[in-house]
Structure formats: structure tokens, C-alpha cells
N, C-alpha and C positions, 0 to 999 in steps of 0.2 A: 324526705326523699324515699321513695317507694323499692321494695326491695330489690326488684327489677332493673331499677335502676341502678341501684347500689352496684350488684353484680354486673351489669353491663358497664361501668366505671372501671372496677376491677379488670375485665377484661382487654376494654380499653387502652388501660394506662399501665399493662404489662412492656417490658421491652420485647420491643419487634427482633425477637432474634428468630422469628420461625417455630419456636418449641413453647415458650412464657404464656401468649395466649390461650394455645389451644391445651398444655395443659391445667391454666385458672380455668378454663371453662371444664374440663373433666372434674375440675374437685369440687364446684360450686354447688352440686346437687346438696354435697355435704352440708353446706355454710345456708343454703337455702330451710334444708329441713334443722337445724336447730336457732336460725334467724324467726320461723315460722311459731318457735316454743316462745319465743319471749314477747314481751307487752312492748317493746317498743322500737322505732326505727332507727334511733341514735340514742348513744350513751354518752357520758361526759366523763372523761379520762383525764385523773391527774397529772399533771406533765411538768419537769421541772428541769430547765434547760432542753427543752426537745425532747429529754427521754419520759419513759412512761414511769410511774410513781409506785414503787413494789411494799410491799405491807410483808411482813413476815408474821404469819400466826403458828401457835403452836398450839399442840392437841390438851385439851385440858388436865386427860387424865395421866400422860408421860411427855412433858412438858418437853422434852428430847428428840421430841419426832416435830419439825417443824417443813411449812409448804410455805411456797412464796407465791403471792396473793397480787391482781391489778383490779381495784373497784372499778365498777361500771355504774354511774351514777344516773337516775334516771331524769333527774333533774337539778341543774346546776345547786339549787337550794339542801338538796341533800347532799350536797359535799359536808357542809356544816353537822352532819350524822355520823361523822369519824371524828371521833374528840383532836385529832392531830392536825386534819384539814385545814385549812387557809390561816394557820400561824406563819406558816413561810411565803412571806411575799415574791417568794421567786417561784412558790406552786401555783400553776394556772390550771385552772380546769377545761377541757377543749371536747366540742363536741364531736364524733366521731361515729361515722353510719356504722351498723350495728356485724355487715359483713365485712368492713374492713378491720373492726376488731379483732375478730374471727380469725382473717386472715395473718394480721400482725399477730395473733398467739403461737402461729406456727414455726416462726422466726426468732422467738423469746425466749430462748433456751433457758435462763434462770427461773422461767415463770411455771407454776406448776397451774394454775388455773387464771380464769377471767370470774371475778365474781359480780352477778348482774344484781342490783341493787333494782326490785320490779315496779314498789310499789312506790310511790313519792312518799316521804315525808315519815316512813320506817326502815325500819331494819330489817321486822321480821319475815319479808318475803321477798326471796333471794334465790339466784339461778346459778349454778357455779357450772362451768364449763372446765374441764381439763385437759390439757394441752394432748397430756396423752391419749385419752380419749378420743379428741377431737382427729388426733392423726392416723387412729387404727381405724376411723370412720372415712377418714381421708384415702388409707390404703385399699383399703373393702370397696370405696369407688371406684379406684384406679382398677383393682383386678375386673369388676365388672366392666368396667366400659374399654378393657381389652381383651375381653374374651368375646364378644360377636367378630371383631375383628382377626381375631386367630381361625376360629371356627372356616369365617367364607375364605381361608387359604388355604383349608386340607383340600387333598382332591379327593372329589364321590370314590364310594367303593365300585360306583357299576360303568365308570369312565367306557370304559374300554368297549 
């Protein structure tokens, strides 16, 4: 599925309450230009009972400082690239367009990033997204796309 589409799904399947659509369509600029950085149009996310599958790593050098991690696999075959992977038969791997990932990170409050897993069949080349990140890029839409609408409700200086 084409990212086009992706996003228009999204917009789509917001709840019609009047506000949900048109603001997924204000942040999708966002979700557009870092869907654009990655090699692919879906990833495959660990899922175990419905929920999404969190990885806790910790920093090597202060073992103390630890992030919580969702792989993004690029292809179902490199789940088997996480030595912990498919020993739990209740973990399923689910494929998942690459802007609703995006979108579920912003709603995952325990999750400090998405890590995109780019190249098949490695490790070493890898895209991490982080939540926070992803939201100050979220905010920085939001103030642009209402600031032309502020602007056309001053009145001219020369009204009169």
C-alpha cells in the first residue's frame, strides 16, 4: 500500500466527531516526511495478545539509563534476528503500514522509540524514531498550519 493511501486510511478511519479527521490530516505532513526516510511501506510488529511487544534496552556504558524499544521488522524473516523472537507461541508478528506505526507511537506512552529494522536479513541498518521527537515535529505542524489561519482574521491596518 502506497503511502497515499496509508494516510488517507488514517484519515478515513478517524471517529467522525468533527475535530479527529481534520486534525489527522494537520499532523500527516509529519508522518509523510519521516515515512519518505524509510525503505519500506509496512513493517512487521511484534504482537502478543493484541498488544505491541516492548524490548527494554539499556545504554552500554551506564547500564542504569534504560529506553523502551518496538522493533519494526522489515521482513517477517528477520523477526528470527532478535535471539528472543518466536520462542513465545503466543508472539505473532503483524504487518502494519508504515504510517500507522507512526501514528500508534504517539499514543504509547511507555515507548520511547520505534526501531525500523531497514535492511532484510541484518541488524546493522536501522532507523529509530522517537516518540518524543516525533511529537515536537507533530507540535511544529500544528503551530504552522494555524498560523495562516490566525493571520487572515486580523484586520488590515488601512481598513478604514
Amino acid at each position: 500500500m502506497d503511502l497515499e493511501t496509508q494516510i488517507q486510511l488514517l484519515i478515513d478511519n478517524a471517529p467522525r466527531d468533527g475535530i479527529s479527521p481534520h486534525l489527522i490530516a494537520a499532523i500527516v505532513p509529519a508522518f509523510r516526511a519521516i515515512a519518505q526516510q524509510l525503505r519500506h511501506s509496512q513493517y512487521y510488529i511484534l504482537q502478543k495478545e493484541g498488544s505491541w511487544v516492548l524490548t527494554t534496552l539499556s545504554h552500554r556504558a551506564d547500564p542504569s539509563l534504560e529506553k523502551q524499544v518496538i522493533y519494526a521488522f522489515s521482513t517477517i524473516q528477520d523477526v528470527s534476528l532478535i535471539s528472543s523472537a518466536g520462542r513465545d507461541p503466543q508472539v505473532v508478528a503483524t504487518p502494519i503500514a508504515v504510517t500507522h506505526i507512526l501514528f500508534q507511537l504517539i499514543a504509547l506512552a511507555p515507548v520511547d522509540s520505534i526501531v525500523f529494522l531497514e535492511t532484510p536479513g541484518t541488524l546493522d541498518h536501522t532507523f529509530e524514531v522517537q516518540r518524543s521527537q516525533l511529537e515536537k515535529t507533530i507540535q511544529k505542524q500544528l503551530k504552522q498550519r494555524l498560523k495562516p489561519q490566525q493571520k487572515s482574521r486580523q484586520i488590515p491596518p488601512d481598513i478604514a
